[in-house]
Backbone atoms as SQL, in Angstrom:
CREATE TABLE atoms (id INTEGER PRIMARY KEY, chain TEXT, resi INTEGER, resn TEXT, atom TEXT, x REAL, y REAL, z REAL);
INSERT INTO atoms VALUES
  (1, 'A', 1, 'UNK', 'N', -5.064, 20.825, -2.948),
  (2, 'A', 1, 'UNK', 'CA', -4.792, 19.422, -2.730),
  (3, 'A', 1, 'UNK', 'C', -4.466, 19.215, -1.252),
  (4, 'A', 2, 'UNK', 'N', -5.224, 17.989, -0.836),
  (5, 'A', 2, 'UNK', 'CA', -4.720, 18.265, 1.105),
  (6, 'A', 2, 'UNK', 'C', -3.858, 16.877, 0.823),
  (7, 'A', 3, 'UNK', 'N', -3.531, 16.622, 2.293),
  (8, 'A', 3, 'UNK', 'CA', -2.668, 15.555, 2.430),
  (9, 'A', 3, 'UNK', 'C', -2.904, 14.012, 1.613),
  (10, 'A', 4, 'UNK', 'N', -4.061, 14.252, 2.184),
  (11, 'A', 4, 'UNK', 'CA', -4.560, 12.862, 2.260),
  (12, 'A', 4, 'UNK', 'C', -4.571, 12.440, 0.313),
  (13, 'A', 5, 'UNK', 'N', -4.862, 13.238, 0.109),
  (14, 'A', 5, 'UNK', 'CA', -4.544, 13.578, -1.806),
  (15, 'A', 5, 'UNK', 'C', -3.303, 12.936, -2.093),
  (16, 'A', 6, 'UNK', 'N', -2.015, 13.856, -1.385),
  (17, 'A', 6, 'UNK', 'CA', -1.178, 13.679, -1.919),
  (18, 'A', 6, 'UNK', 'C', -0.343, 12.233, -1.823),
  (19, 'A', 7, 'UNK', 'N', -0.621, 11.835, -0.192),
  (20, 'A', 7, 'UNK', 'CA', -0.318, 10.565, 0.226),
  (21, 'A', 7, 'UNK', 'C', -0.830, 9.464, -0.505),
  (22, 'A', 8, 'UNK', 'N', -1.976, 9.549, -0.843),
  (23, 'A', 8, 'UNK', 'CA', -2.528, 8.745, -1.478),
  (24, 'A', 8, 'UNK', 'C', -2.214, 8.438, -2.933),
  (25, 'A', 9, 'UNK', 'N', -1.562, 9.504, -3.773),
  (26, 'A', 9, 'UNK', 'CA', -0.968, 9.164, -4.976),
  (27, 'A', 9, 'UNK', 'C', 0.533, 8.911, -4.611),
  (28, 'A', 10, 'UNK', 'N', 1.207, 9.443, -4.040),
  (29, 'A', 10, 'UNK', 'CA', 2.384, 9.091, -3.391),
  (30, 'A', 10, 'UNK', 'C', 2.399, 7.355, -3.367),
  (31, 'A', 11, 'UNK', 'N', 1.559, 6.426, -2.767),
  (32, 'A', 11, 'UNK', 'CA', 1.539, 5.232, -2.473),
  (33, 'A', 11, 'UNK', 'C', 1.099, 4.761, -3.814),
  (34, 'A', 12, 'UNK', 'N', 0.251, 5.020, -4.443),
  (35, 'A', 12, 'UNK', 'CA', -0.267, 4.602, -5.741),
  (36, 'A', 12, 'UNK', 'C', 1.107, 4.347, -6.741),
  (37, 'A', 13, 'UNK', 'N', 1.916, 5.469, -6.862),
  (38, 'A', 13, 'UNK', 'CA', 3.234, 5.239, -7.499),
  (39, 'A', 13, 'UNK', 'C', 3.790, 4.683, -6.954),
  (40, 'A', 14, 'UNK', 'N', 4.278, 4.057, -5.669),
  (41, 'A', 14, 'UNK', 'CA', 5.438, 3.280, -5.036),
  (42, 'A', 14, 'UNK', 'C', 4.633, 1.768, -5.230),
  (43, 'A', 15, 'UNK', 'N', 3.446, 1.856, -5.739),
  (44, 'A', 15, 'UNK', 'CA', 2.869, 0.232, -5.364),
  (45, 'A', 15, 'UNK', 'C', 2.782, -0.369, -6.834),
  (46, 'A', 16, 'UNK', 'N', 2.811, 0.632, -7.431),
  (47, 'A', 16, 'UNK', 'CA', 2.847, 0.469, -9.289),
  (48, 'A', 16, 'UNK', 'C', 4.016, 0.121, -9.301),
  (49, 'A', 17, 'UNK', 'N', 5.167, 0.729, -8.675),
  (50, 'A', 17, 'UNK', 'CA', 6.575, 0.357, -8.621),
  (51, 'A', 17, 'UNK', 'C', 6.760, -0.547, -8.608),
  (52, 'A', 18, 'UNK', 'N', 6.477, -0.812, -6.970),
  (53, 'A', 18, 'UNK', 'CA', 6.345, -2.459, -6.739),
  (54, 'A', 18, 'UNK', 'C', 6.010, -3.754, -7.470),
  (55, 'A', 19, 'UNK', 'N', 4.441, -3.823, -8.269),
  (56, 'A', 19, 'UNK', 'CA', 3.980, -4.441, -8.882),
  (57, 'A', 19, 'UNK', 'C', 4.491, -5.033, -10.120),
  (58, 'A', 20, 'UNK', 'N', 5.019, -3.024, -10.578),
  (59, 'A', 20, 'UNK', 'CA', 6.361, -3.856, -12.173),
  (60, 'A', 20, 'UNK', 'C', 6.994, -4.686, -11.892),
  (61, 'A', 21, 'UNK', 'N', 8.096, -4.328, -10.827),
  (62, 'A', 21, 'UNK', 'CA', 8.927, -4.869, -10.411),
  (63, 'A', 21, 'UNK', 'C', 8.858, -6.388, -9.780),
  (64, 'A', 22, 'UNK', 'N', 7.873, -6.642, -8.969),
  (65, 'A', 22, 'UNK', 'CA', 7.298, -7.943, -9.159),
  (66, 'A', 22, 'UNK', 'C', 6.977, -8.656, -10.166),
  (67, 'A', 23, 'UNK', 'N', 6.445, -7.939, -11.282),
  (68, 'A', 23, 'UNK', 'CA', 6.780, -8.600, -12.732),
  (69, 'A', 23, 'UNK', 'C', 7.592, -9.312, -13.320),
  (70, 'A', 24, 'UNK', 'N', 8.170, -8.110, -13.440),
  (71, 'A', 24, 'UNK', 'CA', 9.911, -7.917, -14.040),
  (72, 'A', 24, 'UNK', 'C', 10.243, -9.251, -13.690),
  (73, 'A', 25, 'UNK', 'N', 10.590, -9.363, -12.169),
  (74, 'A', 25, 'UNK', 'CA', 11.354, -10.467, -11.484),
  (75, 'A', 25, 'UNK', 'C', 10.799, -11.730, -11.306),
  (76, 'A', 26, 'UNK', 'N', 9.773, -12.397, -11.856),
  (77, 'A', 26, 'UNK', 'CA', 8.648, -13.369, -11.277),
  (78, 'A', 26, 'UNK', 'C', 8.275, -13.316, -9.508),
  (79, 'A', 27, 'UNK', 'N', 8.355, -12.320, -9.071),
  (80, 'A', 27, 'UNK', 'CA', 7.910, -12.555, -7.439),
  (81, 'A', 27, 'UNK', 'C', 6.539, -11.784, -7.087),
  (82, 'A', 28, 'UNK', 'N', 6.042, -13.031, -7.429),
  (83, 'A', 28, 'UNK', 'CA', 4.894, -12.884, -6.735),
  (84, 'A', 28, 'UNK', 'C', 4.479, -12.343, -5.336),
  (85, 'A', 29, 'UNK', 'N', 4.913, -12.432, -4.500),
  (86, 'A', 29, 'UNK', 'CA', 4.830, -12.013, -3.493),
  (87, 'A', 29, 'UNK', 'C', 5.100, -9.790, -3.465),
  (88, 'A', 30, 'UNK', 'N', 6.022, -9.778, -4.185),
  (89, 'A', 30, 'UNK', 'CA', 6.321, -8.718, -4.555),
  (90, 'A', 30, 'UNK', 'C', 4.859, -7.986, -5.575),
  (91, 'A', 31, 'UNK', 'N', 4.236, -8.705, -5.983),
  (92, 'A', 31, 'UNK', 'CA', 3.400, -8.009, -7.467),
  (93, 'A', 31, 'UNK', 'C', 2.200, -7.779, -6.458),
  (94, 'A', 32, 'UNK', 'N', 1.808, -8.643, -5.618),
  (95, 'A', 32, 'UNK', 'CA', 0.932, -8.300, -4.691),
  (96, 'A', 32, 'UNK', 'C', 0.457, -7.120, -4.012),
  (97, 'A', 33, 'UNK', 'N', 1.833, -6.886, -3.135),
  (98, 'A', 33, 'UNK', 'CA', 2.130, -6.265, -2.139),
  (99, 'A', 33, 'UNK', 'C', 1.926, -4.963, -2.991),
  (100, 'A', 34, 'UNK', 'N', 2.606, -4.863, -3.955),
  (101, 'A', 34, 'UNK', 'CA', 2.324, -3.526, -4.640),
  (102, 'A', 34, 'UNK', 'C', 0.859, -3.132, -5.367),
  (103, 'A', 35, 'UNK', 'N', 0.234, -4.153, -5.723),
  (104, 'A', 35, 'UNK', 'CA', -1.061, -4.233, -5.925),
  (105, 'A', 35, 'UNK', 'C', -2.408, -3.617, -4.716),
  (106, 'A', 36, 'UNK', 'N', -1.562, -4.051, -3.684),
  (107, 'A', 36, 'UNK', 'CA', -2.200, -3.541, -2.407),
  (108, 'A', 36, 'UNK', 'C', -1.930, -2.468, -2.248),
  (109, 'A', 37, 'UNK', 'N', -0.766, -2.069, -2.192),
  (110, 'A', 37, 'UNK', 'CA', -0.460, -0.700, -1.871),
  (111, 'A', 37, 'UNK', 'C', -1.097, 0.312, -2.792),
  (112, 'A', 38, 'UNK', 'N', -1.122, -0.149, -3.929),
  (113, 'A', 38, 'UNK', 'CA', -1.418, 0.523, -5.330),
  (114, 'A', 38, 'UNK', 'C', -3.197, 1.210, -4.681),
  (115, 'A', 39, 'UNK', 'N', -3.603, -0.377, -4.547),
  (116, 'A', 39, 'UNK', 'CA', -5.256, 0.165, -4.170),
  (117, 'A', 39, 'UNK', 'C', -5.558, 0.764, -2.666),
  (118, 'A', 40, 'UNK', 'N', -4.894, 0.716, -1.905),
  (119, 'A', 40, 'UNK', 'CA', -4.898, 1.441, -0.503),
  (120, 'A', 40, 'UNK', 'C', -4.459, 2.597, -1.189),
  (121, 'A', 41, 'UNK', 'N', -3.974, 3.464, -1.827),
  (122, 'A', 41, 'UNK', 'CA', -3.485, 4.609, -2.677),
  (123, 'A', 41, 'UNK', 'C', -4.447, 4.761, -3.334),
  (124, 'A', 42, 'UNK', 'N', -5.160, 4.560, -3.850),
  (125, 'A', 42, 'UNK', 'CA', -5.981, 5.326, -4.656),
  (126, 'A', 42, 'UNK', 'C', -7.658, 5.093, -3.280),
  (127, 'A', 43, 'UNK', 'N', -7.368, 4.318, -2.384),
  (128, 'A', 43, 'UNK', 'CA', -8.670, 4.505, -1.865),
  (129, 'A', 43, 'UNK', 'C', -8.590, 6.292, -0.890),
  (130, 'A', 44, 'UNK', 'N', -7.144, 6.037, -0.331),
  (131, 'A', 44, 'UNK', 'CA', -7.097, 7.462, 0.321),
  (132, 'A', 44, 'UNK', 'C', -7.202, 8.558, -0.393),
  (133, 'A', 45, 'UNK', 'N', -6.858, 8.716, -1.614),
  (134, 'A', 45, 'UNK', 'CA', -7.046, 9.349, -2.647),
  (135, 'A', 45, 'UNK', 'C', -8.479, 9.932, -2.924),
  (136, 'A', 46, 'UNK', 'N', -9.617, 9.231, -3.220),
  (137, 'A', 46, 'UNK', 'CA', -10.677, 9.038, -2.893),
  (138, 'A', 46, 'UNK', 'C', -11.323, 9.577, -1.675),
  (139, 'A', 47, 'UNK', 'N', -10.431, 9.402, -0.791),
  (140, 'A', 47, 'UNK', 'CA', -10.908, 9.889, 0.714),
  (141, 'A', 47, 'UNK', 'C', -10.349, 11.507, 0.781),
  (142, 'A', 48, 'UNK', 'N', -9.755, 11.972, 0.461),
  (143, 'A', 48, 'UNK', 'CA', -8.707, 12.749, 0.125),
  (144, 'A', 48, 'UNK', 'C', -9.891, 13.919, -0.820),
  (145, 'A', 49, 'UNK', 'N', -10.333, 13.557, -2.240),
  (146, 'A', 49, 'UNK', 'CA', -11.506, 14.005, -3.077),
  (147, 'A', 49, 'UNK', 'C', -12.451, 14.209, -2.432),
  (148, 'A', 50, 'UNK', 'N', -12.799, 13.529, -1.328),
  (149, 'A', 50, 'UNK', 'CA', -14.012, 13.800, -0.716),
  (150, 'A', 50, 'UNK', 'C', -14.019, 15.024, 0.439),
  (151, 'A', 51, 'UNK', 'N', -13.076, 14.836, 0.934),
  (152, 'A', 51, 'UNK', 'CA', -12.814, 15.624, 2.193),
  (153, 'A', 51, 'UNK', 'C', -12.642, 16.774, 1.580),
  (154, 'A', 52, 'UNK', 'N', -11.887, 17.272, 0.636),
  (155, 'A', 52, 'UNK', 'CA', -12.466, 18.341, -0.520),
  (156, 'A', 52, 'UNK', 'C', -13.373, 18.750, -0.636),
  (157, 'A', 53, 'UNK', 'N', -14.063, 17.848, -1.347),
  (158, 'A', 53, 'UNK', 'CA', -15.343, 18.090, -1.886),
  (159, 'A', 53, 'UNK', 'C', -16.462, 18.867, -1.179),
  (160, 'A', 54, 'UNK', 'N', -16.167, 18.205, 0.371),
  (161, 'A', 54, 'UNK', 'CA', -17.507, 18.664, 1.596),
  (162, 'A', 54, 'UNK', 'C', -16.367, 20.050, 1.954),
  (163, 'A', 55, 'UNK', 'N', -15.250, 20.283, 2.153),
  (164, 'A', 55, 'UNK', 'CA', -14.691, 21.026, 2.624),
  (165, 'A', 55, 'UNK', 'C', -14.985, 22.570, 1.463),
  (166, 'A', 56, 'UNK', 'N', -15.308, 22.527, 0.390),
  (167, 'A', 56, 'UNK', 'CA', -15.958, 23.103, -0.785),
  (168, 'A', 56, 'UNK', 'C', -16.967, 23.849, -0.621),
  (169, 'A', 57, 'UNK', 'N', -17.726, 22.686, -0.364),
  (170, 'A', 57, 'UNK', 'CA', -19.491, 22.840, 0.055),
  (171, 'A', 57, 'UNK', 'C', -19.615, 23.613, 1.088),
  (172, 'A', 58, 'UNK', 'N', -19.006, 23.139, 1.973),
  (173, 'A', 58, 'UNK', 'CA', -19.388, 23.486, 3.204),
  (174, 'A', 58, 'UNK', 'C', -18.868, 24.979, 3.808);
């Protein structure tokens, strides 16, 4: 697992956090922000799988 892996689920859980918690509380602004974070987390994640992947191959 390299960084970029781990960072990337790292943020995925703090933005899921977020998002409940924006729930929970009606703040919108809050459900967002974690929504974003959530998907910037799983895109590095992604980036993260890949850099693997060729690092594998290659």
């Amino acid at each position: 697992m390299n960084k970029d892996q781990v960072k990337g689920q790292v943020k995925e859980v703090v933005g899921t956090l977020k998002e409940a918690t924006g729930k929970v509380l009606g703040d919108k602004s809050l459900e967002v922000k974690g929504l974003a974070e959530k998907t910037v987390g799983k895109v590095q994640t992604e980036v993260g799988n890949i850099k693997s992947d060729l690092k594998d191959k290659l």
